[in-house]
DRENVO-877732 format. One record per residue: residue number from 1; x, y, z of N, C-alpha, C in turn. Coordinates in steps of 0.1 Angstrom, whole numbers. Example, Ala and Ser with C-alpha at 12.3 -4.5 7.8 and 13.67 -1.06 7.14 Angstrom:
<rs>
{num:1&n_c1:132&n_c2:-57&n_c3:78&ca_c1:123&ca_c2:-45&ca_c3:78&c_c1:132&c_c2:-33&c_c3:78}
{num:2&n_c1:128&n_c2:-22&n_c3:71&ca_c1:137&ca_c2:-11&ca_c3:71&c_c1:129&c_c2:0&c_c3:79}
</rs>
This chain:
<rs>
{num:1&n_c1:-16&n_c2:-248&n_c3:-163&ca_c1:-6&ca_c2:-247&ca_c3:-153&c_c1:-3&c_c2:-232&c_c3:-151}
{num:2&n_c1:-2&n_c2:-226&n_c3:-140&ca_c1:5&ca_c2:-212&ca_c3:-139&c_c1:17&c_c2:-211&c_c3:-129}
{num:3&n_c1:22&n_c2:-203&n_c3:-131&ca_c1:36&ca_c2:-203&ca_c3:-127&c_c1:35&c_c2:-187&c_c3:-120}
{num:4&n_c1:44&n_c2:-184&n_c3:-107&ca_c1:39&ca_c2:-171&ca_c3:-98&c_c1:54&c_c2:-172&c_c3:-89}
{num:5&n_c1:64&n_c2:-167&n_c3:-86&ca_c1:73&ca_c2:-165&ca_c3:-83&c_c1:69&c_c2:-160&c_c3:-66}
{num:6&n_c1:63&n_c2:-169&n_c3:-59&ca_c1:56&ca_c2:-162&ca_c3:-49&c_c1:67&c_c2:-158&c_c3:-36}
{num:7&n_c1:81&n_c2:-166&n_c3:-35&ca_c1:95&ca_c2:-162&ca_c3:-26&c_c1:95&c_c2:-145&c_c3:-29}
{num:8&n_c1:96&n_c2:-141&n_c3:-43&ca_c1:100&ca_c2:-130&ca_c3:-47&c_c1:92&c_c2:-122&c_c3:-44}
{num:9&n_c1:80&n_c2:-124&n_c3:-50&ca_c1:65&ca_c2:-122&ca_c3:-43&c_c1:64&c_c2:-112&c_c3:-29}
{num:10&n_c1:66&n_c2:-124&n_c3:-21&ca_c1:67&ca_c2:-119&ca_c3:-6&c_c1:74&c_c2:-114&c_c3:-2}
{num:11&n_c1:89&n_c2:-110&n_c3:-6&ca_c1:100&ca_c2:-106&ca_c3:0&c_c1:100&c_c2:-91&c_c3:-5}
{num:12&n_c1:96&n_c2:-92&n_c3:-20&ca_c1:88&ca_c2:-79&ca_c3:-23&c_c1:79&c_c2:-67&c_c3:-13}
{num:13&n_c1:65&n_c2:-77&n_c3:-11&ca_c1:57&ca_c2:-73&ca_c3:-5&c_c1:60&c_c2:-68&c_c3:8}
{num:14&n_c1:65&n_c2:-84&n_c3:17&ca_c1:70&ca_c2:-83&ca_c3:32&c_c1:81&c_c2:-82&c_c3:39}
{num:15&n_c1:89&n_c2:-80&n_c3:28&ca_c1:100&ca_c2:-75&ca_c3:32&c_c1:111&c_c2:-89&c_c3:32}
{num:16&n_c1:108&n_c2:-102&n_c3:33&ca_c1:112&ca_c2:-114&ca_c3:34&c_c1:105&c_c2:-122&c_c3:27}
{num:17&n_c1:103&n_c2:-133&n_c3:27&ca_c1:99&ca_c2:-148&ca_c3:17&c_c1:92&c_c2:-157&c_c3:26}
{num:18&n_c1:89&n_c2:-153&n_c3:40&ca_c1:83&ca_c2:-165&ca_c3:48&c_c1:68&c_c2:-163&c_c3:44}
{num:19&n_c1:65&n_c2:-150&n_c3:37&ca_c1:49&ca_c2:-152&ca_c3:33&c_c1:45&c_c2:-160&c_c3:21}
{num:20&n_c1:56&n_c2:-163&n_c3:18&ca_c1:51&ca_c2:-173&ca_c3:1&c_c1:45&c_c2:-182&c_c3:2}
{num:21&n_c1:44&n_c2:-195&n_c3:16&ca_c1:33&ca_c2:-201&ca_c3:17&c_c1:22&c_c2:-198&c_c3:15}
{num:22&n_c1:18&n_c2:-186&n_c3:26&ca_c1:5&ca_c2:-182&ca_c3:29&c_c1:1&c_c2:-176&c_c3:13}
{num:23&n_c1:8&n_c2:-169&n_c3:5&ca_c1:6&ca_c2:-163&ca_c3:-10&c_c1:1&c_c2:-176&c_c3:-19}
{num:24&n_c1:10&n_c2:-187&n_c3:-17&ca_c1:1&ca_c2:-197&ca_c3:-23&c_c1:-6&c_c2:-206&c_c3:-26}
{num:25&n_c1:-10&n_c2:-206&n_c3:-7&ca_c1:-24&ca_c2:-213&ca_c3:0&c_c1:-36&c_c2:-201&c_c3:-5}
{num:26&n_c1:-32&n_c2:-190&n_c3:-6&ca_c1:-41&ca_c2:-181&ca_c3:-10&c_c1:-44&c_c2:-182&c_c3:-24}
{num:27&n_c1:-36&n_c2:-181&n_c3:-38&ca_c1:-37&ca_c2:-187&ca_c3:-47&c_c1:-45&c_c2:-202&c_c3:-48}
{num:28&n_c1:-42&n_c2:-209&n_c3:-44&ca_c1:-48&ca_c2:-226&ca_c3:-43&c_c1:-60&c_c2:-220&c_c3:-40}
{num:29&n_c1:-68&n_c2:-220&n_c3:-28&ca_c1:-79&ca_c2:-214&ca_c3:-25&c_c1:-87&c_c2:-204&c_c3:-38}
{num:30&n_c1:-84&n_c2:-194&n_c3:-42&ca_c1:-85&ca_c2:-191&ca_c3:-50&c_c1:-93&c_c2:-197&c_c3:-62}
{num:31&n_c1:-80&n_c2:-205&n_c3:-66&ca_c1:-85&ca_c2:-215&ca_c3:-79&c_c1:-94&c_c2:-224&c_c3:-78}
{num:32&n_c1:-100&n_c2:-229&n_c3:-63&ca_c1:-107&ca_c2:-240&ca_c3:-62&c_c1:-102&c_c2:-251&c_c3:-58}
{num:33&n_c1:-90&n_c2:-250&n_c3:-57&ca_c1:-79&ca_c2:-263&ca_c3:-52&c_c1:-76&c_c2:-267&c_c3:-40}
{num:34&n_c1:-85&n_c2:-260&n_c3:-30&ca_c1:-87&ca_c2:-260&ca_c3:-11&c_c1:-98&c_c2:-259&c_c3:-11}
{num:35&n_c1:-107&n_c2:-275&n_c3:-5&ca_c1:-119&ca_c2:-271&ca_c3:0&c_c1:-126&c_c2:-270&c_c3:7}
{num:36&n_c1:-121&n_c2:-255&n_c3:14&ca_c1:-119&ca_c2:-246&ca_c3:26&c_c1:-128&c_c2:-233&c_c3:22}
{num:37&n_c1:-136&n_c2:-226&n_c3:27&ca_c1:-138&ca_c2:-213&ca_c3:21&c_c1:-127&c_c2:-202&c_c3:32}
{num:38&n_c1:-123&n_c2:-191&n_c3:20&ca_c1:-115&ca_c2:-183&ca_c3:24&c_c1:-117&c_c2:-174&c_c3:37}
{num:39&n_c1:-131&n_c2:-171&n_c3:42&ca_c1:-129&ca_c2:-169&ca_c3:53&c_c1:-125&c_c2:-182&c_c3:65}
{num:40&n_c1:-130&n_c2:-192&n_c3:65&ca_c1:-125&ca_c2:-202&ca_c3:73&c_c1:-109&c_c2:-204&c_c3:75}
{num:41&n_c1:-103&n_c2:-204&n_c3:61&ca_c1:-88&ca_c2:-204&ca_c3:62&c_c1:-80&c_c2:-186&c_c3:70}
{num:42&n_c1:-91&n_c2:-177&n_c3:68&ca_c1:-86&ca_c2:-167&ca_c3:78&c_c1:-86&c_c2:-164&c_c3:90}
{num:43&n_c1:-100&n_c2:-170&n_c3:93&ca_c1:-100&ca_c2:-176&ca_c3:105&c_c1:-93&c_c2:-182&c_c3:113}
{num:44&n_c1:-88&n_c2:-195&n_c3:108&ca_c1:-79&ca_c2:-203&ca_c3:110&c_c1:-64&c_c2:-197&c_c3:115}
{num:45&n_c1:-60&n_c2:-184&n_c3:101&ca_c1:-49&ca_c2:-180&ca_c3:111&c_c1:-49&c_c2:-167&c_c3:117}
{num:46&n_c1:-59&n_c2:-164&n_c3:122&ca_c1:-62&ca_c2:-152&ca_c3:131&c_c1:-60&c_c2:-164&c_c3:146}
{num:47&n_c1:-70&n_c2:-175&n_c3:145&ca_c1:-71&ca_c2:-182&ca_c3:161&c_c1:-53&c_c2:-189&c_c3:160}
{num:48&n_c1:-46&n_c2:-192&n_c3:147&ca_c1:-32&ca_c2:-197&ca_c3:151&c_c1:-21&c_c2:-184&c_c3:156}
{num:49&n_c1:-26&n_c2:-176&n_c3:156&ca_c1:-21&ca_c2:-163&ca_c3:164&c_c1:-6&c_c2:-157&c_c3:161}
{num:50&n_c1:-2&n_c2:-165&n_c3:150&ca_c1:17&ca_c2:-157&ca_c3:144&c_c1:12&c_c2:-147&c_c3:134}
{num:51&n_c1:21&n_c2:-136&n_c3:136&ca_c1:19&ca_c2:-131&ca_c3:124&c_c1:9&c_c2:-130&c_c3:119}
{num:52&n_c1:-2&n_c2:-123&n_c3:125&ca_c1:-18&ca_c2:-126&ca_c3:119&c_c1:-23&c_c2:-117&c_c3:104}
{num:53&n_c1:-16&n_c2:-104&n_c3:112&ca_c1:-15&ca_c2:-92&ca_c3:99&c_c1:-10&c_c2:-99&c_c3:85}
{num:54&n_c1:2&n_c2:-103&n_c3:88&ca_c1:12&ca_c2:-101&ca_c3:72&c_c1:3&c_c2:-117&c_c3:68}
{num:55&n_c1:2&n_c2:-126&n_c3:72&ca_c1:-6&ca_c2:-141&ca_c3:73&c_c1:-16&c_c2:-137&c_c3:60}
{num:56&n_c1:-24&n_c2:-127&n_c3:67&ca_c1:-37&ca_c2:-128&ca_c3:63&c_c1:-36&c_c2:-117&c_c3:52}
{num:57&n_c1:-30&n_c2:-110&n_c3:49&ca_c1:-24&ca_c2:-101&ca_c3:37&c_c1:-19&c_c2:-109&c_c3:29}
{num:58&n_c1:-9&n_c2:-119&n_c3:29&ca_c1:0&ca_c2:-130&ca_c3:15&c_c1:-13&c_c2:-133&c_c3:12}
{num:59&n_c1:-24&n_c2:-144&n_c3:22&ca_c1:-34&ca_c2:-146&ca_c3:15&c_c1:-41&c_c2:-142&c_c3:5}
{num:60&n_c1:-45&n_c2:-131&n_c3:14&ca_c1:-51&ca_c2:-122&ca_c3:-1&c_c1:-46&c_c2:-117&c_c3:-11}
{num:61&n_c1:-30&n_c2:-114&n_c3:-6&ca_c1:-23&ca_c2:-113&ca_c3:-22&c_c1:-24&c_c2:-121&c_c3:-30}
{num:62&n_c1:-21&n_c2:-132&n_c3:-27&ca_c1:-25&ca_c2:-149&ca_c3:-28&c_c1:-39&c_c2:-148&c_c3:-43}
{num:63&n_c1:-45&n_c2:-146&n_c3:-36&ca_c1:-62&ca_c2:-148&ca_c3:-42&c_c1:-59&c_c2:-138&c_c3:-51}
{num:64&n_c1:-55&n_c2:-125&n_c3:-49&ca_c1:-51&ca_c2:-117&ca_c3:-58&c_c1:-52&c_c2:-120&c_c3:-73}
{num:65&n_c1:-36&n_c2:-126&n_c3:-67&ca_c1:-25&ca_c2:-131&ca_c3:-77&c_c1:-29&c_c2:-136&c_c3:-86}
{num:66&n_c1:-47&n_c2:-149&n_c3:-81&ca_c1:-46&ca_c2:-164&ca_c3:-87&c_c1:-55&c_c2:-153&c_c3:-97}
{num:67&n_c1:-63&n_c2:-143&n_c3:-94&ca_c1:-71&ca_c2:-137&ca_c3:-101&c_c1:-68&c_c2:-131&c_c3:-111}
{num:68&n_c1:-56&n_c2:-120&n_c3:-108&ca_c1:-51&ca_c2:-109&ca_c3:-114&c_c1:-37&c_c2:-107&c_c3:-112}
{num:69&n_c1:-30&n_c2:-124&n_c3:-117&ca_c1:-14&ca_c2:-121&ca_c3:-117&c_c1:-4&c_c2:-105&c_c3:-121}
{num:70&n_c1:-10&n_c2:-103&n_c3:-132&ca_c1:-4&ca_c2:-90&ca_c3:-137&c_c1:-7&c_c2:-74&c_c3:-132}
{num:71&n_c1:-15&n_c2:-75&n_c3:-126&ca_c1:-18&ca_c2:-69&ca_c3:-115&c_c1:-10&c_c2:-66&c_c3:-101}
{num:72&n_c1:-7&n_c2:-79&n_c3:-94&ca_c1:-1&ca_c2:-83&ca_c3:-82&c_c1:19&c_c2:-80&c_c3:-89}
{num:73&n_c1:21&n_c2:-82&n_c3:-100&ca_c1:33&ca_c2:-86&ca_c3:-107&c_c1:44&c_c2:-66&c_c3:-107}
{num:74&n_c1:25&n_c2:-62&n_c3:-113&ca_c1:33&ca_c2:-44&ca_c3:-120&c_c1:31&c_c2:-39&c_c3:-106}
{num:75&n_c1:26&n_c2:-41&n_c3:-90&ca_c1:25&ca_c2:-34&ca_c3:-76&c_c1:40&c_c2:-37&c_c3:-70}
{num:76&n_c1:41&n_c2:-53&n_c3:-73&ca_c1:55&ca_c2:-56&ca_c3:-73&c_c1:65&c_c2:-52&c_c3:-75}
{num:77&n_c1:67&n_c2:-47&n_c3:-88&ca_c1:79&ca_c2:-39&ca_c3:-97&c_c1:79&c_c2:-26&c_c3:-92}
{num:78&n_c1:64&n_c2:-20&n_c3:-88&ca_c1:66&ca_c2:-2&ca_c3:-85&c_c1:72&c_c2:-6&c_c3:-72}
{num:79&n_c1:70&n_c2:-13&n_c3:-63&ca_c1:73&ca_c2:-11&ca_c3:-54&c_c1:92&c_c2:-18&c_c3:-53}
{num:80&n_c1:95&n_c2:-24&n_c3:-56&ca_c1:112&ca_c2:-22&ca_c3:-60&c_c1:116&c_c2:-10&c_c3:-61}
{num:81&n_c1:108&n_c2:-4&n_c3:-79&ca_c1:112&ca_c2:8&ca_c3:-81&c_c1:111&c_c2:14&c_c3:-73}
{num:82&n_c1:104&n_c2:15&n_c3:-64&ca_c1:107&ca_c2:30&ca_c3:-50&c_c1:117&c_c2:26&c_c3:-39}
{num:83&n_c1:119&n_c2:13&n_c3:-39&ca_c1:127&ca_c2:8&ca_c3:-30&c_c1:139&c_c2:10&c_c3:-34}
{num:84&n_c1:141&n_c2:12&n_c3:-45&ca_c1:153&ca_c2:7&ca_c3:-50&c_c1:168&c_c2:23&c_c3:-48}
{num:85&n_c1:177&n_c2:24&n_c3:-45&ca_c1:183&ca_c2:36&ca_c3:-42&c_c1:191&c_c2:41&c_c3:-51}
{num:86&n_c1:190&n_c2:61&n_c3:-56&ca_c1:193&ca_c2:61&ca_c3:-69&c_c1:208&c_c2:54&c_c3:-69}
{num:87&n_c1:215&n_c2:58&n_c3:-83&ca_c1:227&ca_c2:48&ca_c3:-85&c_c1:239&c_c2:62&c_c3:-83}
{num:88&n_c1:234&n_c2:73&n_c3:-89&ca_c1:244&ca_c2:83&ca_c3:-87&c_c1:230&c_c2:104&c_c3:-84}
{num:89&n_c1:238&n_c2:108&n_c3:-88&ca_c1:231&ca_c2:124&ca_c3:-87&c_c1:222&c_c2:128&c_c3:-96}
{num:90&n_c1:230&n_c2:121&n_c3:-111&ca_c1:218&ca_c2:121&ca_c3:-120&c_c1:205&c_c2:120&c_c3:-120}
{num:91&n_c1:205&n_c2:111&n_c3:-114&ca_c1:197&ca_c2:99&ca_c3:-109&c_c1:189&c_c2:106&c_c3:-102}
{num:92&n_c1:190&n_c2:113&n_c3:-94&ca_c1:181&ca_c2:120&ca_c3:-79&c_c1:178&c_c2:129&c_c3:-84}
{num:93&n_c1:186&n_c2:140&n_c3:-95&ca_c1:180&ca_c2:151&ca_c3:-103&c_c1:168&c_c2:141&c_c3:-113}
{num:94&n_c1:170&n_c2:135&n_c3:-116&ca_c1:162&ca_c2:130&ca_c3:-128&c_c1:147&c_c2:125&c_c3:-121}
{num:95&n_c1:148&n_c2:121&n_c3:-114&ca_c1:142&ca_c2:114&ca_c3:-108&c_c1:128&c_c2:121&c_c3:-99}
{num:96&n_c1:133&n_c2:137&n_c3:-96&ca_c1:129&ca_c2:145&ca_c3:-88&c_c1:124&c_c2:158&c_c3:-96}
{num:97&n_c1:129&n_c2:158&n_c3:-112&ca_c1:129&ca_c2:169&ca_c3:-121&c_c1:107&c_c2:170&c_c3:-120}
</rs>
C-alpha cells in the first residue's frame, strides 16, 4: 500500500488541488494499475483540450511520485519554503545573510 497526499501535492505544485486527479492517474499508471500506456493517456488529454499544460505535468508528477515519492515530497517542501513569507526582519536579514 502507499500513501501520497496528492490534494497537497497539487496545490503545492499548481497552485490549487484540481491536479490531484491527474497526479494520481499518473501514479496508477505508473505502478501498472492502468492498462493504458502513458503516452496514450497523454494523448488523451492534449485531444480533451482543458488545461493541457498543468494536466500533463500532475501526470508526470504523478509517475514521478509513484517512482520517487521522496523526491517529488523534498521539491514540494522547497518550494513552500520559498513561498512561504518571512515572519519578521530577522527573518529577511537571516535569510539573505
Amino acid at each position: 500500500m502507499r500513501f501520497f497526499d496528492a490534494a497537497s501535492a497539487a496545490k503545492a505544485l499548481f497552485g490549487n488541488a484540481i491536479g490531484a486527479n491527474m497526479l494520481l492517474l499518473g501514479m496508477a499508471c505508473q505502478l501498472g494499475g492502468i492498462p493504458l500506456s502513458p503516452a496514450s493517456i497523454e494523448r488523451a488529454i492534449e485531444l480533451n483540450g482543458e488545461a493541457v499544460a498543468m494536466n500533463i505535468a500532475a501526470f508526470r508528477w504523478g509517475r514521478r511520485a509513484a517512482h520517487d515519492p521522496d523526491f517529488v515530497r523534498k521539491q514540494i517542501a522547497g518550494q513552500a519554503k520559498a513561498d512561504k513569507l518571512p515572519d519578521n526582519l530577522d527573518d529577511v536579514i537571516g535569510r539573505r545573510r
